[in-house]
Every structure is written in C-alpha cells, then in structure tokens.
DOFI-547807 format. One record per residue (C-alpha): x, z, y; residue number from 1. Coordinates in steps of 0.2 Angstrom, whole numbers, plus 5000, padded with zeros to 4 digits. Layout:
residues N
<east->X, up->Z, north->Y, seq->NUM>
...
//
This chain:
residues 364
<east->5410, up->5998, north->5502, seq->1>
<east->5412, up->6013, north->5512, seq->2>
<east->5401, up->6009, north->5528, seq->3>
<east->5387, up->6003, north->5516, seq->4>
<east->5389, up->6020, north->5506, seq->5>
<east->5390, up->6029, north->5520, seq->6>
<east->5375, up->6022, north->5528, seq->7>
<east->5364, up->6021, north->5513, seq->8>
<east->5367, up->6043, north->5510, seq->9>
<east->5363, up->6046, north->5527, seq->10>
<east->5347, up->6035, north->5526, seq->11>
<east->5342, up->6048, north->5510, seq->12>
<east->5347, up->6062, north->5522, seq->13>
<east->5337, up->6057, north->5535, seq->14>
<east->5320, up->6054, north->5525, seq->15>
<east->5321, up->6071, north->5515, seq->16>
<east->5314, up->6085, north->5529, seq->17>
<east->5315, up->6104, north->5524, seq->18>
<east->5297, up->6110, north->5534, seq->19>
<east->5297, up->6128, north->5533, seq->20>
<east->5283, up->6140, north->5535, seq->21>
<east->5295, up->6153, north->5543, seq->22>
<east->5301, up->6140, north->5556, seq->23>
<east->5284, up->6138, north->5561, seq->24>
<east->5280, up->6156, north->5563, seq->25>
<east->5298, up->6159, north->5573, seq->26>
<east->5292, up->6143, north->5582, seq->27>
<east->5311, up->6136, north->5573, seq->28>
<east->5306, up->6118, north->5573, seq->29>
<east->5313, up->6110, north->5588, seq->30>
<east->5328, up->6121, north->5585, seq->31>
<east->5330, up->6117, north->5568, seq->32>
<east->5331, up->6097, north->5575, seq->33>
<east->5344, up->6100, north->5587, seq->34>
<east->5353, up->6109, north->5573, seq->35>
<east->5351, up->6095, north->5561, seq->36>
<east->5357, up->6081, north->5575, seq->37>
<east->5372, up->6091, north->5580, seq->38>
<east->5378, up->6092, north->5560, seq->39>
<east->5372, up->6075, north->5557, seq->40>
<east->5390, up->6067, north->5560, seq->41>
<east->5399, up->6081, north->5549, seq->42>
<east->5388, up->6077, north->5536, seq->43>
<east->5391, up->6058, north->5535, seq->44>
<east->5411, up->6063, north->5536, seq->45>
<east->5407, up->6072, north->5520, seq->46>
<east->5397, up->6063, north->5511, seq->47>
<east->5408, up->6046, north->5512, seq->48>
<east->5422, up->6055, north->5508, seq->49>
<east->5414, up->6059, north->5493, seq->50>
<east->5408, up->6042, north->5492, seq->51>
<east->5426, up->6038, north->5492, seq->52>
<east->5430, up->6051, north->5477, seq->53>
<east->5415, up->6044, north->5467, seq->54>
<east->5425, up->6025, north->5467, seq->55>
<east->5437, up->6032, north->5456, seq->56>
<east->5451, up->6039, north->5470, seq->57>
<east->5462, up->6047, north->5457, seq->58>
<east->5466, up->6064, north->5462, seq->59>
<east->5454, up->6066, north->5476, seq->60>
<east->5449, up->6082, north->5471, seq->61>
<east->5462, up->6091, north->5479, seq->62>
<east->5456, up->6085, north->5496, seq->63>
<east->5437, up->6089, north->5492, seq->64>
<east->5443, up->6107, north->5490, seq->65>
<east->5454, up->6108, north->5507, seq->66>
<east->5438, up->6100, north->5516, seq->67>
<east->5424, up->6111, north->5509, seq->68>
<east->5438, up->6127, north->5512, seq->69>
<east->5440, up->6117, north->5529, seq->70>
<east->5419, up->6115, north->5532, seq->71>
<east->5417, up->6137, north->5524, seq->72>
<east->5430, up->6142, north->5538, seq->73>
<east->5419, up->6135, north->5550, seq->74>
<east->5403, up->6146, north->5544, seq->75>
<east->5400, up->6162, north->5559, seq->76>
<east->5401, up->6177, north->5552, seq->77>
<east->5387, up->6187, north->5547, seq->78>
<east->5386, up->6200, north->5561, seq->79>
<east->5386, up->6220, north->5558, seq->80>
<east->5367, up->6220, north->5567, seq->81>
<east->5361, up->6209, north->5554, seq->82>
<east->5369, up->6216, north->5538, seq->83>
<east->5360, up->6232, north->5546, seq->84>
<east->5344, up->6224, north->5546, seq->85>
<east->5343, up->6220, north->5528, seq->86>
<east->5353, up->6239, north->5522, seq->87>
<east->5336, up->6246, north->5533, seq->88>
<east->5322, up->6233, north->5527, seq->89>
<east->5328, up->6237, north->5509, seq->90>
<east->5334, up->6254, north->5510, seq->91>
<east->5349, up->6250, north->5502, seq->92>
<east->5365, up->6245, north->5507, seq->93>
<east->5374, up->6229, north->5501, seq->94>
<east->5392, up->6218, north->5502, seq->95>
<east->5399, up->6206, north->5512, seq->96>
<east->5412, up->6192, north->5505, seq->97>
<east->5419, up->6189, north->5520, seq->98>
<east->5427, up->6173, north->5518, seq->99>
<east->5410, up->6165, north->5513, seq->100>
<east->5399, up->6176, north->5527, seq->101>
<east->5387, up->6180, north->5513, seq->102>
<east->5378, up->6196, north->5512, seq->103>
<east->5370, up->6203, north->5495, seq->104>
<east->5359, up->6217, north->5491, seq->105>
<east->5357, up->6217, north->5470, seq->106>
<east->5339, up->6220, north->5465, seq->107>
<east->5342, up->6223, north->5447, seq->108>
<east->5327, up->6228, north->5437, seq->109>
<east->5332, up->6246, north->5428, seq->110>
<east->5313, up->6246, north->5425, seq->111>
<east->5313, up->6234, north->5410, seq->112>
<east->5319, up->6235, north->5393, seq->113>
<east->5322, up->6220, north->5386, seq->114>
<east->5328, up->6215, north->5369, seq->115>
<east->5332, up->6198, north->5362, seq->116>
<east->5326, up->6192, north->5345, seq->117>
<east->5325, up->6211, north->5342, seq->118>
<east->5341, up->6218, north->5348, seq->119>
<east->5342, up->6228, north->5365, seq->120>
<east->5352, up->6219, north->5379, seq->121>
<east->5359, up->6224, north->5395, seq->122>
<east->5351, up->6224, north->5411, seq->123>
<east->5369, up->6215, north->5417, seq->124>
<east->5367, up->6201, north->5403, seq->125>
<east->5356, up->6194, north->5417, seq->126>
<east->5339, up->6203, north->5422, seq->127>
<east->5348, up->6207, north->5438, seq->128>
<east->5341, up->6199, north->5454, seq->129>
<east->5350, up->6198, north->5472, seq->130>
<east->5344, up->6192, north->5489, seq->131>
<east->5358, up->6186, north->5501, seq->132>
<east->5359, up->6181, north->5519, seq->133>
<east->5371, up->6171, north->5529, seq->134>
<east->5373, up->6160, north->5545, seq->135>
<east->5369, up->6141, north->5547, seq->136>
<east->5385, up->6131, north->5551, seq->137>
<east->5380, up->6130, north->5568, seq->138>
<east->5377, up->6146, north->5573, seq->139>
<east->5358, up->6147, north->5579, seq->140>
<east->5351, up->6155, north->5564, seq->141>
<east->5350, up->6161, north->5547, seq->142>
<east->5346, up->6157, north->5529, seq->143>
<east->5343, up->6171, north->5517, seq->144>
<east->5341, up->6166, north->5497, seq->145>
<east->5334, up->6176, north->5483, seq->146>
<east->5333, up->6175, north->5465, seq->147>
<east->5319, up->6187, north->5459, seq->148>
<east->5315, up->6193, north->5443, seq->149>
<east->5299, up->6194, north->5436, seq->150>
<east->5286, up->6199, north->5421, seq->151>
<east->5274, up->6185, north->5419, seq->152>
<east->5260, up->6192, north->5427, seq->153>
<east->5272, up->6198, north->5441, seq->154>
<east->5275, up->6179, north->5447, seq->155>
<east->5259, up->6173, north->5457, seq->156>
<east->5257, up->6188, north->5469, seq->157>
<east->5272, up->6188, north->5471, seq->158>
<east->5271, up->6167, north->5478, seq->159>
<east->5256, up->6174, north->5488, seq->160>
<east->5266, up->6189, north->5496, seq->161>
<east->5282, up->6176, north->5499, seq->162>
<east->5270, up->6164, north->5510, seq->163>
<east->5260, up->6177, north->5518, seq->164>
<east->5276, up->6182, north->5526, seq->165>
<east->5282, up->6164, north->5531, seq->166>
<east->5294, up->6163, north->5513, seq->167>
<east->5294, up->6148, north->5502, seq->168>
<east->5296, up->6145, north->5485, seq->169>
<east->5311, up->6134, north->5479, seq->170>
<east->5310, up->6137, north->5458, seq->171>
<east->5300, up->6147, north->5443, seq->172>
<east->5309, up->6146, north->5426, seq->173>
<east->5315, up->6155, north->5413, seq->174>
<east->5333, up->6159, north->5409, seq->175>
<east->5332, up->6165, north->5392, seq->176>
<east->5323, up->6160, north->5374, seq->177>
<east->5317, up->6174, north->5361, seq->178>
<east->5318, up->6188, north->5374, seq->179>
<east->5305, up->6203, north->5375, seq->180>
<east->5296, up->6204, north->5386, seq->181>
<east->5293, up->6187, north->5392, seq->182>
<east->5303, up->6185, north->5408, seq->183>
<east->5302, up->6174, north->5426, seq->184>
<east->5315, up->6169, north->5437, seq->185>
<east->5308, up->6164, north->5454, seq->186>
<east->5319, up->6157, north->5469, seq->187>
<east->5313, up->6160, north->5485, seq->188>
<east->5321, up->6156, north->5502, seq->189>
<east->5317, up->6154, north->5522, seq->190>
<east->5325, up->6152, north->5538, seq->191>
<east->5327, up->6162, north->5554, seq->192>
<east->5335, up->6179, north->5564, seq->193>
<east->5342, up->6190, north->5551, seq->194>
<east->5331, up->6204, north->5557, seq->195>
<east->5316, up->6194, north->5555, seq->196>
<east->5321, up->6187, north->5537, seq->197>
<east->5325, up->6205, north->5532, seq->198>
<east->5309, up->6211, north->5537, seq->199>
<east->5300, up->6197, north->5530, seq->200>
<east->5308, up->6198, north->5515, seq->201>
<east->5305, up->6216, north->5512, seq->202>
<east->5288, up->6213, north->5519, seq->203>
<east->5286, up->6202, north->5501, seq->204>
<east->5292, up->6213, north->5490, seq->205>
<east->5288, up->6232, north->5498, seq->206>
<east->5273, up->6233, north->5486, seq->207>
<east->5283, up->6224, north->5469, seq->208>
<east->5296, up->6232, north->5454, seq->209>
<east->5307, up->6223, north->5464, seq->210>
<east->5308, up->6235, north->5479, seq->211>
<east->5325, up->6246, north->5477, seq->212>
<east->5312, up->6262, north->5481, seq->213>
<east->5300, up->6256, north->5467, seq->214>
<east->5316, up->6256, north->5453, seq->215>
<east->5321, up->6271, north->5442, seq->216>
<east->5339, up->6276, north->5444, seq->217>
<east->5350, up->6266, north->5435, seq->218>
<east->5353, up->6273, north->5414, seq->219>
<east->5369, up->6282, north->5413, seq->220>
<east->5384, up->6274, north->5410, seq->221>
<east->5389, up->6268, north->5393, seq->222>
<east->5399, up->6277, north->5381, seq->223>
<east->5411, up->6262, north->5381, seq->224>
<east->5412, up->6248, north->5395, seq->225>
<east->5419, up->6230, north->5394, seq->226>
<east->5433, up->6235, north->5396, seq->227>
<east->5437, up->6244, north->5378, seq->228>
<east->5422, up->6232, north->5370, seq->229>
<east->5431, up->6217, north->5372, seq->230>
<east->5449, up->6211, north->5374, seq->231>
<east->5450, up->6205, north->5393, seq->232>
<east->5466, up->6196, north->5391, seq->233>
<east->5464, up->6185, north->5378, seq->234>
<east->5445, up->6181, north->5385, seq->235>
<east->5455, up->6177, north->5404, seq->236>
<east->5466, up->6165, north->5396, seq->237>
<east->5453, up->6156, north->5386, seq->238>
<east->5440, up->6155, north->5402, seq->239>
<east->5455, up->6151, north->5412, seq->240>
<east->5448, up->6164, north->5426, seq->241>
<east->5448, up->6184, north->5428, seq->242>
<east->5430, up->6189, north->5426, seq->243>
<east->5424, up->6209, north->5430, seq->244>
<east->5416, up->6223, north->5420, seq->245>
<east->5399, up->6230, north->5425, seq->246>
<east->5395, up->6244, north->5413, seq->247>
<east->5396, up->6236, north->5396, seq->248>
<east->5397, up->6218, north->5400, seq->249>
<east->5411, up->6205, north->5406, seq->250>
<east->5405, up->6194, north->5419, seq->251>
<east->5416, up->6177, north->5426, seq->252>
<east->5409, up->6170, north->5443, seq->253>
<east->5415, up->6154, north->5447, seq->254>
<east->5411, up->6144, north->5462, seq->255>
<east->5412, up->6124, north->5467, seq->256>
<east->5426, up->6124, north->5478, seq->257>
<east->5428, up->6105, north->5473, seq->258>
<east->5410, up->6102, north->5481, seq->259>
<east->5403, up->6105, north->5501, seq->260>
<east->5384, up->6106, north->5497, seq->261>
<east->5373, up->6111, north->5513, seq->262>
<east->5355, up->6117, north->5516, seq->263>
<east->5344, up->6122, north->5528, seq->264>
<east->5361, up->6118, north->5539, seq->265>
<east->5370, up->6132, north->5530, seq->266>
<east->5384, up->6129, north->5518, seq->267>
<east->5380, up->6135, north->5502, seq->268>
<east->5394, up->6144, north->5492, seq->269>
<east->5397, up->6155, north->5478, seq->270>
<east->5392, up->6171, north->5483, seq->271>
<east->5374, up->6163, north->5489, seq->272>
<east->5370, up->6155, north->5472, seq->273>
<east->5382, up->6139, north->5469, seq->274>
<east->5391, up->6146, north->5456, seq->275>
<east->5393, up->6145, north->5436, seq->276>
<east->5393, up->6161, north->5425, seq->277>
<east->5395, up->6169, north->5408, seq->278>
<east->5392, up->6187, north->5405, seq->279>
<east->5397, up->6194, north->5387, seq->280>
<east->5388, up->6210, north->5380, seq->281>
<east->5389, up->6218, north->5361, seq->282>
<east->5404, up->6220, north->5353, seq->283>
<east->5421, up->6210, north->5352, seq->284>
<east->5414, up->6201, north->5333, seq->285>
<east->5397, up->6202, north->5338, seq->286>
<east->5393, up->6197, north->5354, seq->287>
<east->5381, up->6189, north->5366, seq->288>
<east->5384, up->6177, north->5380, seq->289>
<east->5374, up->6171, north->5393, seq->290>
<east->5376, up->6161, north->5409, seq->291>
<east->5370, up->6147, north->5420, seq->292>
<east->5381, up->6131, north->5426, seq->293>
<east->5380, up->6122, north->5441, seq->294>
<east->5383, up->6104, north->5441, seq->295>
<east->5380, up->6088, north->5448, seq->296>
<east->5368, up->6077, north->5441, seq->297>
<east->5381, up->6064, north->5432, seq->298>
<east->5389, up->6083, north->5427, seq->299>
<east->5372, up->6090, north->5414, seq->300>
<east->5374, up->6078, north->5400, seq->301>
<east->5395, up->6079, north->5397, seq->302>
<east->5389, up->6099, north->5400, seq->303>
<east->5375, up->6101, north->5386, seq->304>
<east->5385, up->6091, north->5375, seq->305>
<east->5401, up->6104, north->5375, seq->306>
<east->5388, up->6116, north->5373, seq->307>
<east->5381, up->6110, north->5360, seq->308>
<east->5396, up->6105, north->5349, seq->309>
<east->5401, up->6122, north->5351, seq->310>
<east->5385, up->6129, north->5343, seq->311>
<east->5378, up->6136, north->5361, seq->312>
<east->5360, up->6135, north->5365, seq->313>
<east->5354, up->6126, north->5380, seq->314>
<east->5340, up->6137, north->5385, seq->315>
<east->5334, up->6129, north->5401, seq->316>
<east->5339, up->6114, north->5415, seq->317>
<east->5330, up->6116, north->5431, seq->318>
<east->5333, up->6114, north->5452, seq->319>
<east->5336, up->6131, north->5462, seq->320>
<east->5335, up->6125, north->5479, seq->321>
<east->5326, up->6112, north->5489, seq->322>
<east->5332, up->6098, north->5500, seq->323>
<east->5350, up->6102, north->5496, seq->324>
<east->5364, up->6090, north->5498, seq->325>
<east->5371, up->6084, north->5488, seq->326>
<east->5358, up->6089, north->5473, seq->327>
<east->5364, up->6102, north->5462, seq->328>
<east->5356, up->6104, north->5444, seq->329>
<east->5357, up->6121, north->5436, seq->330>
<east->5358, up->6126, north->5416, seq->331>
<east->5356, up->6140, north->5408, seq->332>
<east->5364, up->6144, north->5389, seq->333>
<east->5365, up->6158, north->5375, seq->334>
<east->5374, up->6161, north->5360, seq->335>
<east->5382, up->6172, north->5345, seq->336>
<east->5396, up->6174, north->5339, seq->337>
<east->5415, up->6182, north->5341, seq->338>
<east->5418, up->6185, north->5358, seq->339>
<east->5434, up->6171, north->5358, seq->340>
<east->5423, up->6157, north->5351, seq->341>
<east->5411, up->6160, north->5363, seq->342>
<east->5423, up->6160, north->5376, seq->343>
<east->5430, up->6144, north->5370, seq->344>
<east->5413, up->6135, north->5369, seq->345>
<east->5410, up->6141, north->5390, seq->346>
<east->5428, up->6135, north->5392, seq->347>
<east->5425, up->6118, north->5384, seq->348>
<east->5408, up->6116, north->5394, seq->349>
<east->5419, up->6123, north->5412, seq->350>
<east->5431, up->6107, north->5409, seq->351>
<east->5417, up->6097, north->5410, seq->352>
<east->5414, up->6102, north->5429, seq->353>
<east->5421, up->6087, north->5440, seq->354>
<east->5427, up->6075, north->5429, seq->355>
<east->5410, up->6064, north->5431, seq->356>
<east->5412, up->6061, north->5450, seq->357>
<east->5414, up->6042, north->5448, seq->358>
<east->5394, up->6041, north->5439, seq->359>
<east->5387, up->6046, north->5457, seq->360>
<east->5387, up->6030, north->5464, seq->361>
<east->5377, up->6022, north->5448, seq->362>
<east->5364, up->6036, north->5448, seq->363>
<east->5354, up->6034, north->5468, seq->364>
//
C-alpha cells in the first residue's frame, strides 16, 4: 500500500509545474529543474510517510512534527546581504525568525480607516499586509511571498505592476464581511536572488499605499493596550497558546508543525504564511475576533462546523498559494461576543487541526 501511495503522489507531483515569469526573466528554469530533481527523493520520503499517518498509524503525529522540524533545520539561512536588500528596496527595516530563515517587513495600511457594520476597528484586527523572503531548501535561490492589502480599485494595477516586474499572482479575496470600505486581499509571490526579488518587489509597489514612504505615521498609541483590555491569562489557557499584544489587540500565531508543506522548493512555515490566527480587539464583554485557519482539505469541513456551533461566521474559504504540496486550504472567520466565548469557539475550531489525517487517502 505504501509503494502504490508513494508512487501514485509523486505521479501528481510530477505533472503539476510552477512556470514563473521571474524565472524566465532570471533565466531560472534550468536551474529550477536541477532544483526540483535533487528534492525529488526528499519529497517522496515525506509524502509516504504521510501516506502512512493518513492509513490510520495511531500516534504518528509526533513523528510528522520531528521530520518537518528535521526537513526546517535543513533550510539555509537568510543571509545579512539579502535581508539588506529588502530593508533598502523598501526603506524599512524588517525581522528575522531565525529558526525558520524567514524575513518580514509589515506593510500595514495606517491609511485606511475602516469600520465594520459601523464600529471603527483596528488596523491590527487584520488590514495589515507583510511580504517575506527566505531560501529554497537547496540553497540556489530564493522565494519571497506577500499578502497585500488593497481597496478595490487598488487590485488590477496593482496585478499589472506584479507581472511587469516578473511577479505572479497566487489569490484575490476578501477576509472580512460588512466592513467599510470594501477591502482586497491579494497574494503575490516569485522566485529568485534576494536582491533581484526585493527590487522587483519594490519595483511593484513604489508607486502604490502600499509602499512604507507612501503611508502616514502610524496613530498614536492607545490609551489602553491588550494587555488592560482583556484578561491574557484566562484567554492563553482557553487557546491553549500565548498570543502577543500589538496596540489594543491580542494576536495568537500558530504554525503546522504537524505538516512539511514545500513550494517553489522552499519549505513553507509559519512566519511565511502557513499559520492559523485569531486577533481580539474591543473590550473584554464586547469584543471582536478575527482570524484565518490553515488546514488540509479533509481539515475545512470538521473546521466550519466548530465554527459554526459556536456562533462564528465563516467569511471566506480560499487557496493562498499555488503548486504547493501538500494543498493547504485557508479560512477566514469573525464574530461577537465576550472575549472567553470567543476564545472558546477559536479553541473548539484549533482541535479540529490534525485529527482528519486518515480522509486524505479517500480525497485524490
């Protein structure tokens, strides 16, 4: 069962081809196939061992989080040259995770003032973009990803700009019902030499609200951060993690350690945008949350359903990236309520994340 797994995954892999217009202007593509025969071994490795967790192995999941630990060790660092190339292409200076090589400037967008059904919401609630960089498994080049945000009329040229400097567009969707006004999330990624993606990039968005230059300072900071709104303690044991304050929202980031998912030859991890999140803003009896999940496919269903028993609003399911293995499915919610419900409703939805392993092998 194994060997006909195995072989039948690597088939998939082999007939889905990422062709990128930055690797044809870096003149990548014969690279990019040396890349991809070198890996192709480690990937089969992988994915029958997760061919053997999806048969029902019984407490298999510890092993899937040493080998994807085991497979981000293996990820080059990010070098000081590069990180440089993005601070100066942007002119701002962003942060390194080192134990993921992922670099990330925020792009948040201080220019809009957005409310939802009324009421005005923090920029962190989620009108923040980033764009992050970091190396392919094997060395030879690099990957940047960026999640943009964007009014409607901001969306087309800004695809134009992205291909006209060898970009591509992965995903255009929304993340949020009732706000004001109307806002775009677009994904955009490529491949190459840092210095070349960072000026690409920049390139794209030099003439955009995205550009840090083109921002206004940042509003002054609250009268009363996260930290005095809510009560962290009780939200951390509900969540079952330790989140962070930024200004007057609480945020939880939390990664797939349980899951090895590569694209474009890089391994993508938390800090680059496989993650699942839940940010809470308003006050501790009347608050907001909002946040994304990232799942396997047999992984949506079980996941709106906890949402919904616990009166959460599914506002959108949608890809992020392209070509990625395996697929991952993103889902975006929001709700009112107490701060502790809502928490317990994001927690109910979290325990949902790798119990469904043993469904992939009924969904190819």
């Amino acid at each position: 069962m194994f060997d006909e797994h195995a072989k039948a995954l690597t088939l998939f892999a082999g007939e889905s081809h990422f062709a990128s217009h930055a690797e044809k202007i870096e003149n990548e593509d014969r690279r990019g196939q040396s890349m991809n025969e070198n890996n192709l071994s480690r990937r089969q490795l992988l994915r029958g061992a997760a061919v053997l967790g999806a048969v029902g192995t019984t407490g298999f999941k510890g092993a899937e989080r040493v080998e994807a630990r085991s497979m981000r060790d293996k990820t080059p660092p990010m070098t000081p040259e590069g990180m440089a190339a993005l601070d100066a292409a942007l002119g701002k200076k962003g942060s390194y995770v080192e134990e993921e090589g992922v670099y990330t400037v925020p792009l948040p967008r201080n220019d809009l003032k957005v409310t939802i059904k009324g009421e005005a919401v923090p920029t962190a609630l989620g009108f923040g973009g980033w764009v992050s960089m970091k190396r392919t498994l094997d060395g030879r080049s690099a990957v940047l990803m960026s999640d943009t945000v964007l009014l409607e009329e901001e969306v087309n040229p800004l695809i134009s700009a992205a291909h006209a400097n060898g970009l591509e567009v992965s995903a255009i969707h929304n993340h949020f019902f009732y706000e004001q006004p109307r806002i775009f999330y677009m994904h955009v990624h490529g491949m190459g030499d840092p210095a070349s993606l960072a000026h690409r990039y920049a390139a794209a968005i030099q003439t955009t609200n995205l550009f840090p230059a083109n921002q206004p300072p940042a509003s002054p900071p609250p009268t009363r951060t996260g930290k005095e709104i809510f009560d962290l303690p009780a939200l951390d044991r509900i969540v079952g993690n330790a989140g962070k304050v930024n200004g007057s929202t609480y945020k939880y980031t939390i990664g797939r350690d349980d899951l090895f998912v590569q694209a474009m030859g890089a391994h993508i991890t938390k800090s680059i945008g496989l993650n699942t999140w839940a940010a809470f803003a308003g006050e501790a009896d009347a608050a907001y949350i909002a946040g994304d999940f990232a799942m396997l496919e047999p992984e949506v269903n079980p996941v709106i359903e906890a949402l919904r028993r616990n009166n959460l609003e599914v506002v959108a399911v949608h890809n992020h990236m392209i070509g990625e293995q395996p697929r991952i499915m993103f889902l975006h919610y929001y709700g009112r309520g107490t701060a502790t419900t809502l928490a317990q409703g994001f927690r109910a939805a979290l325990d949902e994340l790798g119990k469904h392993k043993s469904m992939m092998g009924t969904m190819r």
